[in-house]
Structure formats: structure tokens, C-alpha cells
VOPAGU-2260 file (C-alpha; in pm, 1 decimal, decimal comma):
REM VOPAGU-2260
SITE   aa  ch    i         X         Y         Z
SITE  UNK   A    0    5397,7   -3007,8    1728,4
SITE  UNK   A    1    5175,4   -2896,5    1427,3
SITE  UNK   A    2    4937,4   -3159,8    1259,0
SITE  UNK   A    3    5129,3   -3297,7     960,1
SITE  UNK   A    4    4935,9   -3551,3     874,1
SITE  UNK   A    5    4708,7   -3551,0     593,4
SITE  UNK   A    6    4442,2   -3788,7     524,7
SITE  UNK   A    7    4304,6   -4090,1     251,5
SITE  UNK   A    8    4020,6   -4084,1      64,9
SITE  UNK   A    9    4128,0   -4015,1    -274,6
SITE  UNK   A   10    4331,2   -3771,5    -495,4
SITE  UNK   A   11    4348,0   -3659,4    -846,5
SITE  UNK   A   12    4632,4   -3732,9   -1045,8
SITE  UNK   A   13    4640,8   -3528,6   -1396,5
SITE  UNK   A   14    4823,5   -3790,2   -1642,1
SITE  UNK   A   15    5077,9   -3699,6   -1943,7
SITE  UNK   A   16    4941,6   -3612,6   -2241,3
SITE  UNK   A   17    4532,1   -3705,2   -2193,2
SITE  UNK   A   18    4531,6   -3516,9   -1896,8
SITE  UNK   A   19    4225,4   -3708,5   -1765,0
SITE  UNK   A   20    4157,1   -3764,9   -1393,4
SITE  UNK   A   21    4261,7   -4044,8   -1259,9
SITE  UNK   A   22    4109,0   -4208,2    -911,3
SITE  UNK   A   23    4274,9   -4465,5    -771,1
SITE  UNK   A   24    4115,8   -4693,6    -560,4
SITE  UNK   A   25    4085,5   -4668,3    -184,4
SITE  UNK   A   26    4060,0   -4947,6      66,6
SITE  UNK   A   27    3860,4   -4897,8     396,4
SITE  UNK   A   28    4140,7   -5047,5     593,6
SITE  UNK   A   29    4320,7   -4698,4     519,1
SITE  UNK   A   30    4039,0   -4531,0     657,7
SITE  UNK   A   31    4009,4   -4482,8    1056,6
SITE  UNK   A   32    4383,5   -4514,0    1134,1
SITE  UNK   A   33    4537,5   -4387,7    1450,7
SITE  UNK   A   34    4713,2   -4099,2    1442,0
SITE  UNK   A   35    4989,9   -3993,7    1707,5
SITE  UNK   A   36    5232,4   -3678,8    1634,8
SITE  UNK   A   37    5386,7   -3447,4    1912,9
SITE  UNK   A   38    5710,4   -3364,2    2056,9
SITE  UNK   A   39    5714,2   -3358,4    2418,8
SITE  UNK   A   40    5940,6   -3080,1    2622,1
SITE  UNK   A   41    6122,4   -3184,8    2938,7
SITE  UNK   A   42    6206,4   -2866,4    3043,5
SITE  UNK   A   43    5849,6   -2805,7    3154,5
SITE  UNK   A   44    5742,5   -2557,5    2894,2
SITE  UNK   A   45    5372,8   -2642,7    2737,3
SITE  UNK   A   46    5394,8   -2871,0    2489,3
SITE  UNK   A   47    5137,1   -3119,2    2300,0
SITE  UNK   A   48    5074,7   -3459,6    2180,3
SITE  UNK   A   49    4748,2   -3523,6    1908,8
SITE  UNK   A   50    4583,0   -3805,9    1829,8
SITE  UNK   A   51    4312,1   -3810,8    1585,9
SITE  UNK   A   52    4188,1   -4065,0    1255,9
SITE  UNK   A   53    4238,6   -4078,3     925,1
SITE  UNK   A   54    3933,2   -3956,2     715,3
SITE  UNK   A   55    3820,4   -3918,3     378,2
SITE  UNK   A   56    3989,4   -3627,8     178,3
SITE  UNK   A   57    3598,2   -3544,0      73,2
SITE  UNK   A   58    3589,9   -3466,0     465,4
SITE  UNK   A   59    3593,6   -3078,9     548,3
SITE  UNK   A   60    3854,3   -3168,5     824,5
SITE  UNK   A   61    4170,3   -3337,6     772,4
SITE  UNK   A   62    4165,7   -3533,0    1038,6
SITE  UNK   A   63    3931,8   -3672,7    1342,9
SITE  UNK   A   64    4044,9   -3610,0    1721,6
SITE  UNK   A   65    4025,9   -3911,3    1907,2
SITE  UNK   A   66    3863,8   -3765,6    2274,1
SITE  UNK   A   67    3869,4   -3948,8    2614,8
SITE  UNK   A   68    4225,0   -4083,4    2591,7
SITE  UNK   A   69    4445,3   -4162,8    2903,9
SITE  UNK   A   70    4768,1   -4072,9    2809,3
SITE  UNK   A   71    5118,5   -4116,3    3026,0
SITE  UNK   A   72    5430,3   -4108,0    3014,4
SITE  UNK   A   73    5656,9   -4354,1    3251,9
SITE  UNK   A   74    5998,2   -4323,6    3312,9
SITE  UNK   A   75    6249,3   -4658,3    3383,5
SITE  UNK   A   76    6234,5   -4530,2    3730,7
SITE  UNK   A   77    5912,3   -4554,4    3753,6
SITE  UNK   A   78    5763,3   -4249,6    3770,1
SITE  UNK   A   79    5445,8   -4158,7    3585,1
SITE  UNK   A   80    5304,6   -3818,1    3409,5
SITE  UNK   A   81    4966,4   -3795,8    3282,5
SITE  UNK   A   82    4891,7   -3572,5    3004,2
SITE  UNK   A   83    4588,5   -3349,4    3022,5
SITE  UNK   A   84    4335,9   -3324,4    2778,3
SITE  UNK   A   85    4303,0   -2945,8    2741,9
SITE  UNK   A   86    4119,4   -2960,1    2334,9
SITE  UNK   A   87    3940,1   -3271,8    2147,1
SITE  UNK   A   88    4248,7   -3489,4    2094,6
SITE  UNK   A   89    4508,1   -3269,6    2200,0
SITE  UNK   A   90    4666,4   -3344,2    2531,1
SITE  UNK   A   91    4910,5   -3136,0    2697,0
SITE  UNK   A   92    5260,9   -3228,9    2863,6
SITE  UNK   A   93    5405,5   -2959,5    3077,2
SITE  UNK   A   94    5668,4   -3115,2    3329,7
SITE  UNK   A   95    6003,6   -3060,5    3368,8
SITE  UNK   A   96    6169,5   -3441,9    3372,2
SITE  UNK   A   97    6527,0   -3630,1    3417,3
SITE  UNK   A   98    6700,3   -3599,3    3071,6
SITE  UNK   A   99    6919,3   -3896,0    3184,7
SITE  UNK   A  100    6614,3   -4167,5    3216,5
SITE  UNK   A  101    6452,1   -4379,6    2923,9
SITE  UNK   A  102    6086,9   -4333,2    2871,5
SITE  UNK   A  103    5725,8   -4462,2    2693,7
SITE  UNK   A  104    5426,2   -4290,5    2623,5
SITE  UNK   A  105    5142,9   -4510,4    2696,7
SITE  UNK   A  106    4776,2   -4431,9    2532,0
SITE  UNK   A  107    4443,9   -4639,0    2664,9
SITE  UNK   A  108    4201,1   -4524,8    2407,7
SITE  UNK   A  109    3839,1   -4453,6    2538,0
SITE  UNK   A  110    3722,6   -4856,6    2350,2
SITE  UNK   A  111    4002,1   -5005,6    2545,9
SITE  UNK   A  112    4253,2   -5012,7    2255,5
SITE  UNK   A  113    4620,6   -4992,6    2394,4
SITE  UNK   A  114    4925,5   -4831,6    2188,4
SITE  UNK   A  115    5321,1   -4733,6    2362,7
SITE  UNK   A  116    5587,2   -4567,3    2210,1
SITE  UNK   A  117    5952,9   -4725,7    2161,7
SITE  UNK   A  118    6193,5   -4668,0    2414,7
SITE  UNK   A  119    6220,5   -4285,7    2410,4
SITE  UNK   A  120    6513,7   -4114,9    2455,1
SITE  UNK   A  121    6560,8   -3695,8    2552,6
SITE  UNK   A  122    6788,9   -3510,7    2359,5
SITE  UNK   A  123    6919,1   -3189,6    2420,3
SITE  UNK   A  124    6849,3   -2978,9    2141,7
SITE  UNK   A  125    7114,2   -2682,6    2101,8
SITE  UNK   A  126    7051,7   -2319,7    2140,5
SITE  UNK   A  127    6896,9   -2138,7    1809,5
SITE  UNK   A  128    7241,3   -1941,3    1694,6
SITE  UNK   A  129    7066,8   -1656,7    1543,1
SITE  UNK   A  130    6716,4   -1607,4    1364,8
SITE  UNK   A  131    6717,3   -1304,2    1121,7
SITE  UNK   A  132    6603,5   -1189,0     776,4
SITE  UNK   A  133    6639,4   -1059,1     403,8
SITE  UNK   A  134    6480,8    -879,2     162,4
SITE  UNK   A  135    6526,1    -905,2    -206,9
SITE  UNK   A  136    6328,8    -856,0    -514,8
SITE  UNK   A  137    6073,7   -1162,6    -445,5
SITE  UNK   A  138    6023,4   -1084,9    -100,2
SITE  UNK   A  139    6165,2   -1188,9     255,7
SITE  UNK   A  140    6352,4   -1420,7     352,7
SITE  UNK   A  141    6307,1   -1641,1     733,0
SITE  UNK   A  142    6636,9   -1800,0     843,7
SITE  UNK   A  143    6787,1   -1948,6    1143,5
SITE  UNK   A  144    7162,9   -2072,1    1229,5
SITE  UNK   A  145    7241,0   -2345,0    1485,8
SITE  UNK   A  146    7510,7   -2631,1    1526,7
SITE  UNK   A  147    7420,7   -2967,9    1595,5
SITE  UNK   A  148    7673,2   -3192,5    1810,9
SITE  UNK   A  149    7731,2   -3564,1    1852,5
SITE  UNK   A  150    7415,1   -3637,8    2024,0
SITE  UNK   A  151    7208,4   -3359,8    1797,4
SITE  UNK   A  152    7251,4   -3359,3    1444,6
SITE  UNK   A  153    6924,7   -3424,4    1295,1
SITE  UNK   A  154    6683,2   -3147,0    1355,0
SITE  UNK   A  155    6304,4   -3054,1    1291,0
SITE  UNK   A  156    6177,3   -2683,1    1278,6
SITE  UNK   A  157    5848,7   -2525,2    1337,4
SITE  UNK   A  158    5674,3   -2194,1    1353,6
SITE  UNK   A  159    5356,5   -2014,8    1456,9
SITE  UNK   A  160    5265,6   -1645,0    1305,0
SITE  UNK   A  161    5101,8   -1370,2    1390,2
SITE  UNK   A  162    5088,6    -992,1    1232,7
SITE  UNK   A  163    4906,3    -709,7    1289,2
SITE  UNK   A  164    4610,4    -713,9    1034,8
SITE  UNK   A  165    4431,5    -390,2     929,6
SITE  UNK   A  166    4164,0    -308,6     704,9
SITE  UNK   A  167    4089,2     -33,5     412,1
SITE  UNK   A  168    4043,6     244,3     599,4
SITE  UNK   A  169    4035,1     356,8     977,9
SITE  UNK   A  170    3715,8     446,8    1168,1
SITE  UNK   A  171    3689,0     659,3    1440,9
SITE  UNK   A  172    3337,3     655,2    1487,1
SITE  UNK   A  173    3064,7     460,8    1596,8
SITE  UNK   A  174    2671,3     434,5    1563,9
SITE  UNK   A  175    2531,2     426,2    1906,5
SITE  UNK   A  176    2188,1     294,7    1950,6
SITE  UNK   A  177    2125,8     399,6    2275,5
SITE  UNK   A  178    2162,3     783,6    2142,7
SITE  UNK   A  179    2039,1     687,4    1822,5
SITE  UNK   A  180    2341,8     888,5    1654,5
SITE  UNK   A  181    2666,4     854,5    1606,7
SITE  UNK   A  182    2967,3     980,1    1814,3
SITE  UNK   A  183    3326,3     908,6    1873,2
SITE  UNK   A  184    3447,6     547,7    1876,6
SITE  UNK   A  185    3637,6     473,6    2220,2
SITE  UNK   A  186    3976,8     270,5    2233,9
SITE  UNK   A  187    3855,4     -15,8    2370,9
SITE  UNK   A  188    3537,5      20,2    2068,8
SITE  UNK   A  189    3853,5      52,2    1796,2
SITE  UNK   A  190    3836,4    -221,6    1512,1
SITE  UNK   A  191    4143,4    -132,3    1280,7
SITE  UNK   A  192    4416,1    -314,1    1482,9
SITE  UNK   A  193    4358,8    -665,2    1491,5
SITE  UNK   A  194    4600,6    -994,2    1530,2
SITE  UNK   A  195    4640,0   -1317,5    1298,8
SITE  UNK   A  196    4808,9   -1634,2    1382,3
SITE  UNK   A  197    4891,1   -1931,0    1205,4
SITE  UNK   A  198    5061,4   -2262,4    1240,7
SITE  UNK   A  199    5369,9   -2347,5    1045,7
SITE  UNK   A  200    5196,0   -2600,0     803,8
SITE  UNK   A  201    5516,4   -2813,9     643,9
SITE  UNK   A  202    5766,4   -2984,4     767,8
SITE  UNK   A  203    6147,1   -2848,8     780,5
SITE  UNK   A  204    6440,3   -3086,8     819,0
SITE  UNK   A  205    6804,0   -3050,1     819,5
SITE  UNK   A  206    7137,5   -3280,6     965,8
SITE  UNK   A  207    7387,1   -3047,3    1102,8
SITE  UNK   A  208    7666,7   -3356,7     976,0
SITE  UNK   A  209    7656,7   -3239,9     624,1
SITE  UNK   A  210    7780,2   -2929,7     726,5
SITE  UNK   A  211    8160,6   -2821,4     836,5
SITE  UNK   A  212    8170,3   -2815,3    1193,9
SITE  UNK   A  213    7815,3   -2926,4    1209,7
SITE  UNK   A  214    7708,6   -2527,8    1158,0
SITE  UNK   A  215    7358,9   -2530,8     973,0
SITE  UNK   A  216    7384,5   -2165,0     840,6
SITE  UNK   A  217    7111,4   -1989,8     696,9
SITE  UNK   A  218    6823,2   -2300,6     705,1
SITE  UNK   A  219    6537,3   -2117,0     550,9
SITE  UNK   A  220    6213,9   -2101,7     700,6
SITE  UNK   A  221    5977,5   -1968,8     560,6
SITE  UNK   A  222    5984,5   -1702,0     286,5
SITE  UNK   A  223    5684,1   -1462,2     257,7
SITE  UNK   A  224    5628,0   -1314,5     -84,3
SITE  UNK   A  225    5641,1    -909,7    -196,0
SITE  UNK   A  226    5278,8    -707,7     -96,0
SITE  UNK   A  227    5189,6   -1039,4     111,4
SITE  UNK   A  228    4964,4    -911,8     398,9
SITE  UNK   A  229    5201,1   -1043,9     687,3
SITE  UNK   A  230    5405,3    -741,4     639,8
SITE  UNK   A  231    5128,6    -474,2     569,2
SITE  UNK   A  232    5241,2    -362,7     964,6
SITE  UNK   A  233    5416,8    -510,1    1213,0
SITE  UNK   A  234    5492,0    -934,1    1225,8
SITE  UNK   A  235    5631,9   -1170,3    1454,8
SITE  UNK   A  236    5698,9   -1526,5    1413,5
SITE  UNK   A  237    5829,8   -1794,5    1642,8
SITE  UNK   A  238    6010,4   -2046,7    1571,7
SITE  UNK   A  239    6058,7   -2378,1    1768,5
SITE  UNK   A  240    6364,9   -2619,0    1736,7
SITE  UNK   A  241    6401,1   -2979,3    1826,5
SITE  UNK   A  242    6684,5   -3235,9    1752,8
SITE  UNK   A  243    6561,9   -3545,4    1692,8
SITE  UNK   A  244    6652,9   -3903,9    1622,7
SITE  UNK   A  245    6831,5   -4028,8    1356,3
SITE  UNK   A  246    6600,7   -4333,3    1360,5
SITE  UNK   A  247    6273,3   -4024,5    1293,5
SITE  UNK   A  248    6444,5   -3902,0     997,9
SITE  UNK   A  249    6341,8   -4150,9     789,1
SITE  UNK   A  250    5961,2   -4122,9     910,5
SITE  UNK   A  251    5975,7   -3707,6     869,1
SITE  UNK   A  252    6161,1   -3692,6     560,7
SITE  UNK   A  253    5859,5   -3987,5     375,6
SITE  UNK   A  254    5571,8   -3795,3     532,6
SITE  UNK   A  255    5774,9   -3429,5     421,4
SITE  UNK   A  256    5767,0   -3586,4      82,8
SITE  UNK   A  257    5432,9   -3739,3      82,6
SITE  UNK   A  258    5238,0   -3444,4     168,5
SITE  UNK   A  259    5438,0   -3214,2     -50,9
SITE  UNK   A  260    5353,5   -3436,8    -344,9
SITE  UNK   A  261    5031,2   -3548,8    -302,1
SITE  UNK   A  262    4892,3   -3407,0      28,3
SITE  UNK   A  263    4884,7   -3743,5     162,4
SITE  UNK   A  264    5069,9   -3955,4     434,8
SITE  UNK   A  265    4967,1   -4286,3     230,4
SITE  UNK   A  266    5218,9   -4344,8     -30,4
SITE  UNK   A  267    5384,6   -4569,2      61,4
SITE  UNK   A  268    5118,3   -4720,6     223,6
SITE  UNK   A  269    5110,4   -4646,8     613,7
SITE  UNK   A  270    5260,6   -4929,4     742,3
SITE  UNK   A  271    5593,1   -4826,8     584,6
SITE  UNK   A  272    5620,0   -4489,2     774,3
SITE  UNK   A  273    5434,6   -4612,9    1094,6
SITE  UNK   A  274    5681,4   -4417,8    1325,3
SITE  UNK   A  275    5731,9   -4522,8    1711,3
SITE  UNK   A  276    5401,5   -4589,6    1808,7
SITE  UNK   A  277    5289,9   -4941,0    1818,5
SITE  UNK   A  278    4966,4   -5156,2    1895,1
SITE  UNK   A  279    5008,5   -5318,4    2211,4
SITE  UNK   A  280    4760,8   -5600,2    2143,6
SITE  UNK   A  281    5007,9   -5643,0    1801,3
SITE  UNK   A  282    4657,3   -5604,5    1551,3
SITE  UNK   A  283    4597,9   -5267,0    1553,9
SITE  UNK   A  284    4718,8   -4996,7    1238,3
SITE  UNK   A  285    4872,3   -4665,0    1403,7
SITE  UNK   A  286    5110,4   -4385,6    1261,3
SITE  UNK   A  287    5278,5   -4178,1    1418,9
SITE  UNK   A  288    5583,7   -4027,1    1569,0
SITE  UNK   A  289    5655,2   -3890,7    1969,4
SITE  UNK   A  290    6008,4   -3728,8    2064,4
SITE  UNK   A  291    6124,1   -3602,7    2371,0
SITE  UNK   A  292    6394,2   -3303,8    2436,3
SITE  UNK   A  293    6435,7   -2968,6    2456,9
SITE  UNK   A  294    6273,5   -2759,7    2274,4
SITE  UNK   A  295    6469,0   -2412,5    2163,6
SITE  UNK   A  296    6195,5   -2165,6    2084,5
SITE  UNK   A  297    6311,6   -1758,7    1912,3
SITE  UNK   A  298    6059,9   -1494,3    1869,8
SITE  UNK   A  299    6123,0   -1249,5    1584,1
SITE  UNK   A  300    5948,5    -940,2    1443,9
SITE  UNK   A  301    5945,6    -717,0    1136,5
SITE  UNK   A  302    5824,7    -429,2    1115,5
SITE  UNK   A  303    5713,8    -304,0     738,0
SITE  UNK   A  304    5984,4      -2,5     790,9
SITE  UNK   A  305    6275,4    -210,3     778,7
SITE  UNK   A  306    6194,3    -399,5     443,2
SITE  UNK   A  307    6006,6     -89,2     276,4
SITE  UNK   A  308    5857,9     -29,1      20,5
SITE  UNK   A  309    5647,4    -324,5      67,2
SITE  UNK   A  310    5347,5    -272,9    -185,6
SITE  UNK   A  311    5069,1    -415,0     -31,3
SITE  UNK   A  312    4724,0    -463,6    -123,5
SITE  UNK   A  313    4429,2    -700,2     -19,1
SITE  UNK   A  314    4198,5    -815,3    -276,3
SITE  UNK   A  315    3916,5    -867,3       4,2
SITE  UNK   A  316    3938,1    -513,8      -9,1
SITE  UNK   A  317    3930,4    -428,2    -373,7
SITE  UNK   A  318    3611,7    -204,5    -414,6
SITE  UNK   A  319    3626,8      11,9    -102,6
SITE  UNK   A  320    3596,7     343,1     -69,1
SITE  UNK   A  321    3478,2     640,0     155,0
SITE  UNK   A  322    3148,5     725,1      57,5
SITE  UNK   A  323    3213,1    1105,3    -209,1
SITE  UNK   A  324    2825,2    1210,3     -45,8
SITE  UNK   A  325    2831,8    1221,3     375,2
SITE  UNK   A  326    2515,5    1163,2     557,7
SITE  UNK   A  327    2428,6    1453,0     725,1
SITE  UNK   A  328    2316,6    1440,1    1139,4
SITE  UNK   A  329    1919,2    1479,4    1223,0
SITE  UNK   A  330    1813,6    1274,1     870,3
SITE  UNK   A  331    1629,8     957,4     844,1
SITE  UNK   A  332    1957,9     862,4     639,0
SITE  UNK   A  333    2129,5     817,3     984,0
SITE  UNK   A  334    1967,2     506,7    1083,7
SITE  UNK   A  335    1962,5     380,2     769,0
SITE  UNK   A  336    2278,0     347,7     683,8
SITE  UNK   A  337    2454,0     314,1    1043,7
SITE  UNK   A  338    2216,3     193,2    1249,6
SITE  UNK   A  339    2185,5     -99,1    1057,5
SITE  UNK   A  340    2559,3    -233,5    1053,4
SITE  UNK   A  341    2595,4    -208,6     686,7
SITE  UNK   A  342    2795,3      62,1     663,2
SITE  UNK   A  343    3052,4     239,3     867,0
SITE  UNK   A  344    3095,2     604,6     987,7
SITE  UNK   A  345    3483,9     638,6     833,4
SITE  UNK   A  346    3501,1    1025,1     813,9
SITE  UNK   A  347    3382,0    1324,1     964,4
SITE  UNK   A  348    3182,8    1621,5     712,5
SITE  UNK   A  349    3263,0    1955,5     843,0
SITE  UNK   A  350    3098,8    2173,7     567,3
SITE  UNK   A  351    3194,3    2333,1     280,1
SITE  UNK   A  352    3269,5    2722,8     213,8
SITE  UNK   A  353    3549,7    2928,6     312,6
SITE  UNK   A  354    3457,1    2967,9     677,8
SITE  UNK   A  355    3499,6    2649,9     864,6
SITE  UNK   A  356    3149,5    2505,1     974,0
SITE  UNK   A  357    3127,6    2503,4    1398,9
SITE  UNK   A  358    3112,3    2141,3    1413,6
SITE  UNK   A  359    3037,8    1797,3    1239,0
SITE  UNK   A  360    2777,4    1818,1     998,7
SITE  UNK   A  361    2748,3    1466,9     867,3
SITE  UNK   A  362    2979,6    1162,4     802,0
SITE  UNK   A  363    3137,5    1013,9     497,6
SITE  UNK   A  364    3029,6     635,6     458,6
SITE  UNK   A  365    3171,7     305,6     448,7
SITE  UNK   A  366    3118,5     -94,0     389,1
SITE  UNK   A  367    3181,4    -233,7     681,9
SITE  UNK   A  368    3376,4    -471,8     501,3
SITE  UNK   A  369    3607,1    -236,8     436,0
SITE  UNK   A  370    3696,8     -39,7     803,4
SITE  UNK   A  371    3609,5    -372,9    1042,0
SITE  UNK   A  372    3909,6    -589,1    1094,2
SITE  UNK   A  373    3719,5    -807,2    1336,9
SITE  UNK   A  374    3563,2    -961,4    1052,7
SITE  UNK   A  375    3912,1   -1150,7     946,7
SITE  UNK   A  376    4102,4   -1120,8    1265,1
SITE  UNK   A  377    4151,6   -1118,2    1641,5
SITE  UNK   A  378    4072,8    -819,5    1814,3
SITE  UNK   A  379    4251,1    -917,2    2102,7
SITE  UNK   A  380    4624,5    -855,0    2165,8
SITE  UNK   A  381    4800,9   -1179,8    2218,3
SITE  UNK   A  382    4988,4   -1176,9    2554,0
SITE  UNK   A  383    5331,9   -1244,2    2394,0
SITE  UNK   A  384    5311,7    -928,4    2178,4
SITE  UNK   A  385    5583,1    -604,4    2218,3
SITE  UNK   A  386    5461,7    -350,2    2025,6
SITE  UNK   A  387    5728,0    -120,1    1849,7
């Protein structure tokens, strides 16, 4: 479950007419709050719980991970299944539990504070129908279709991207040092395929009961605009599923309008979206909101063939170009330019004339700005990836 809570510490408002910024006043007892989000799997597939603070919006982070918690979850049978810490305030869940039994997550905070979920229920979350795509004159289109039953109606979507990202121009060569030249760039030394990922930042809700025969066709979600960079190549997106509560709604649809207004969980003020989680000495503040069930997960790709032409350009890029003048081998120009990681060789110089020269004479600069895709993305493949 993705971080969807966004924190106090002030905001600008723009009023009618004047136009003048208003700041409205901000108590400390909004400040420091406990923070619980996740949705927990019982089918034994890697999922997460976070806990972190409130902070200041003047903060560069949104939030503060709360570290060194003991975190559990106990069934009415009384079993017990610790979560492990694996990231500062992230703790993972990864066991596959009865679906039948009643549950609480317990947290002991490293100060001694103790918080527990509400009774906690699994649900079954139905099978993702279909996940697919269109393309019209804005862009493309993210959808998925699924049914919701008498024990699922209410459901909460997620997704995590990742594309192929690629810069100006391709390089196929490489300044050695230990030569002191340059010579041809080996695969595992290549720099113009590289990955991106991101987390699904909003929230996506939907009931399945305000739909004949419960059939939630078409829920958008997410649309990615024409010449956007997630389609320069090849993209893949997946997209997670849980039913949840009908008590939750009302906690995901005032945060899902909160942040979309304001960027902010506190309006209404905290304590009238405070979720599941409670204070179990009754005098701590704490938001948040912990499901269990099944969680549906469909991976889908796009390729930029199959919603061509797809115009895109990259204003990081804006600027580049292969150098009109190459820099020719056995000159002090060499080093200069490639040796010191400023530039790039993109192009081999063969010679001019009629008569084909019998080998590389030079090479055609670059920024390396412009032909280094490690510089904005992932060089490694990720191991979910199919290529084409």
C-alpha cells in the first residue's frame, strides 16, 4: 500500500477576487501524529504496512518513518505473525493465513507507546476481469473490469510503473582510460536502455453495488497524456486490487478528497478520519487505516507500436546534438573532451572523399547529458520485465 498521506504545516489558499495568500494557523498538536496505512495479503505474497509522523509541509519529506517498531498480527486462535522491518518504517507481512479467523495488528512503538487495530476481518477480493487500454486524441487510456459480490463491493486500486527510458541519442562507444583512447562500448558498458518505476500516487475507489450485476466496467486508472515519456518505448504497469470494508470507505474517500484538494489529510481535522487504528493507553492521536484480504495483482505492457504515432519529446533533452566537427584519434583533443566525462563518443568519423577511409578516423561528440540514461534512470533490468 502506497503512502497516501500527506502532511500539516501549512498551505496557501489563493482567495476570490484579492487573490492574496492566506495562512491559516497551525497547532503543534497536528504535528507528530502517528501514521499507520497498509493492506496486508493473506495469501502470502509480500505485502507492507508504514508507519511514519506527520511533519511540516516546509519539510523536504512528506512524512517521518517511525523505526524500531514491533509489529504483529494475532489471530482469535491465537496465533501470532511478526512483521519484519525490511526499510525505516516499512515492515513487511508475507504469510499465507486462515481467511475464516478475526484478527488485530498490534504496534509497541520503540518509547513504549501501544496502538491495535479494530477487529480485522479478510476479504476475498475477486479476480481482476480484464486490464486493457485506449488511445484517443489526448492520449491513453488505463482501465480495468471486475465484479464485486456480497462480501466485496467496495474496492481500492493501486499501481506501480515502470518503462523503458532512453536518452537523445545512442552511444556505442566508450573512453577507456586504461588505453587512453576510445574503443567500442561492450553490452554490459551500454547506457541507452534504462528502467523507471513509480508508485501509483492517488487514491482510486469504486463500489461494484452501483453497478448492474455488480460489474465495474471500464474503472479508469490512470491516463497518461500524448508525447508523455512512459510510452517513448516499451511500458508496463501493475496494478493491485483489494476489496475492502464498507466501514474504510468513508476514511479513503475523506483522505481521496483531502489530498486532492489541498494535499493534506487534515481537513477535517484528523480525529474525524482516524481510521482503525487506535491508542491503546486511550491518549494518544493516530491515523490510519490496515485491511486484510487478497490482493489481485495484473501486469500490463504497451509497447509505443500499438498506440503510434506517439510524438515524443523530452525537454531535459532540448539542446542536444551530435557534435557537426569529430575529434580525430592521436590529438590532445581526445582526452579532453572524453577523458574527462563531459562529453560522449556518439558517432564514429570515417573520412571524407569518394574512397572510403580504412578505418575510424575520429568521433562525433556528445553531452553526456544527452546519450547517458543512467543519469535519470535504472540501468538495471527489473526481474519482472518480458521484453517484446
Amino acid at each position: 500500500m502506497r503512502s497516501y498521506f500527506f502532511v500539516v504545516g501549512g498551505f496557501f489558499m489563493m482567495l476570490q477576487g484579492c487573490r492574496e495568500l492566506y495562512n491559516p494557523e497551525v497547532f503543534a498538536e497536528n504535528l507528530g501524529i502517528l501514521v499507520v496505512e497498509g493492506y496486508l495479503d493473506t495469501e502470502g505474497n509480500p505485502s507492507q504496512l508504514k508507519i511514519s509522523r506527520t511533519v511540516p509541509l516546509s519539510y523536504d519529506s512528506i512524512a517521518s518513518p517511525e523505526s524500531g517498531a514491533l509489529v504483529a498480527l494475532s489471530s482469535d486462535s491465537g496465533e501470532s505473525f511478526q512483521l519484519q522491518e525490511i526499510s525505516p518504517g516499512l515492515y513487511q507481512f508475507e504469510k499465507d493465513i486462515d481467511e475464516e479467523s478475526r484478527y488485530r495488528l498490534e504496534i509497541v512503538l520503540s518509547n513504549g507507546d501501544r496502538y491495535e487495530s479494530l477487529e480485522l476481518k479478510p476479504i476475498r477480493t475477486p479476480e481482476i476481469l480484464e486490464a486493457g487500454f485506449v488511445k484517443d486524441e489526448d492520449g491513453v487510456e488505463i482501465f480495468v473490469n471486475t465484479q464485486g459480490n456480497e462480501q466485496a463491493d467496495d474496492f481500492l486500486w493501486t499501481y506501480d510503473e515502470t518503462w523503458i527510458f532512453r536518452p537523445y541519442t545512442q552511444v556505442g562507444y566508450i573512453f577507456d582510460p586504461m588505453i587512453n583512447d576510445v574503443r567500442d562500448r561492450k553490452e554490459v558498458e551500454q547506457i541507452y536502455t534504462c528502467y523507471k518505476t513509480e508508485p501509483n500516487p492517488g487514491i482510486l475507489l469504486e463500489s461494484s453495488s452501483r453497478f448492474q450485476d455488480q460489474v465495474v466496467f471500464r474503472q479508469t486508472i490512470t491516463e497518461i497524456p500524448t508525447g508523455n515519456e512512459r510510452l517513448q518505448a516499451r511500458y508496463s504497469i501493475l496494478i493491485s486490487q483489494m476489496a475492502i470494508p464498507s466501514d474504510a470507505v468513508a476514511f479513503w474517500e475523506t483522505l481521496k478528497r483531502n489530498t486532492e484538494d489541498i494535499g493534506s489529510i487534515f481537513s477535517p481535522l484528523p480525529s474525524l478520519i482516524s481510521g482503525n487504528i487506535v491508542s491503546v493507553d486511550g491518549d494518544k492521536q493516530v491515523v490510519g487505516q490496515v485491511n486484510l484480504g487478497v490482493v489481485r495483482q495484473h501486469r500490463l505492457y504497451i509497447d509505443r507500436e500499438e498506440i503510434s504515432p506517439w510524438p515524443y519529446s523530452n525537454e531535459i533533452f532540448f539542446g542536444c546534438v551530435v557534435g557537426p566537427e569529430p575529434i580525430l584519434i592521436g590529438t590532445i583533443e581526445i582526452f579532453q573532451y572524453f577523458g574527462s566525462g563531459a562529453y560522449l563518443p556518439a558517432q564514429a568519423f570515417m573520412g571524407d572523399g569518394p574512397v572510403p577511409a580504412p578505418g575510424i578516423l575520429g568521433y562525433y561528440p556528445t553531452e553526456v547529458r544527452c546519450g547517458d540514461c543512467t543519469l535519470y534512470a535504472d540501468i538495471t533490468k527489473p526481474d519482472f520485465w518480458e521484453d517484446e
